[in-house]
N, C-alpha and C positions, 0 to 999 in steps of 0.2 A: 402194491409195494408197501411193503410196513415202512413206520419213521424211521426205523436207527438202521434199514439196507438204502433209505437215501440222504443219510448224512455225509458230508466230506466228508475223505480220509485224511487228509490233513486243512484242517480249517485256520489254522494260524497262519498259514506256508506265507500271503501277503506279508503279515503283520514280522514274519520270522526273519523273511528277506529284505524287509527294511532296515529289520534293526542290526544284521549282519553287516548289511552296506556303513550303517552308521556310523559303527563299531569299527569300522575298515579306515572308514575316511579320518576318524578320530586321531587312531593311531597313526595312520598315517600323515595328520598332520603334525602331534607329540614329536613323533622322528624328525621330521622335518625340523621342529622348532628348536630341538634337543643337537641338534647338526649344527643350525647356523650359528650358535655357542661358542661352536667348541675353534679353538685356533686353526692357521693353518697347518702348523706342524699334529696338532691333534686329527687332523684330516689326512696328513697324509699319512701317519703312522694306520689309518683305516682303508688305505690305500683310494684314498678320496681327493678331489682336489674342489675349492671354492666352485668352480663352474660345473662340475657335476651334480652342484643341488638344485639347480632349474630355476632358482627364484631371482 
């Protein structure tokens, strides 16, 4: 078998899915923090209420 028919075909796929997760959890924390801000009438005009941010 020659080298480059046994190379991955994706060799970053680890390093890729990390940094998607990371990138996930990030924002998802940004939202979160950008919520507990805002009033409650700014929460309910998003049709949110204080206990639906879990914190």
């Amino acid at each position: 078998m020659e080298f480059h028919e046994n190379q991955s075909k994706r060799p970053f796929l680890l390093f890729t899915h990390t940094w998607n997760w990371l990138v996930k959890k990030w924002q998802r924390h940004h939202t979160r923090k950008v919520l507990h801000r805002l009033s409650d009438e700014q929460l309910k005009d998003l049709g949110l209420k204080r206990s639906d941010l879990g914190y």
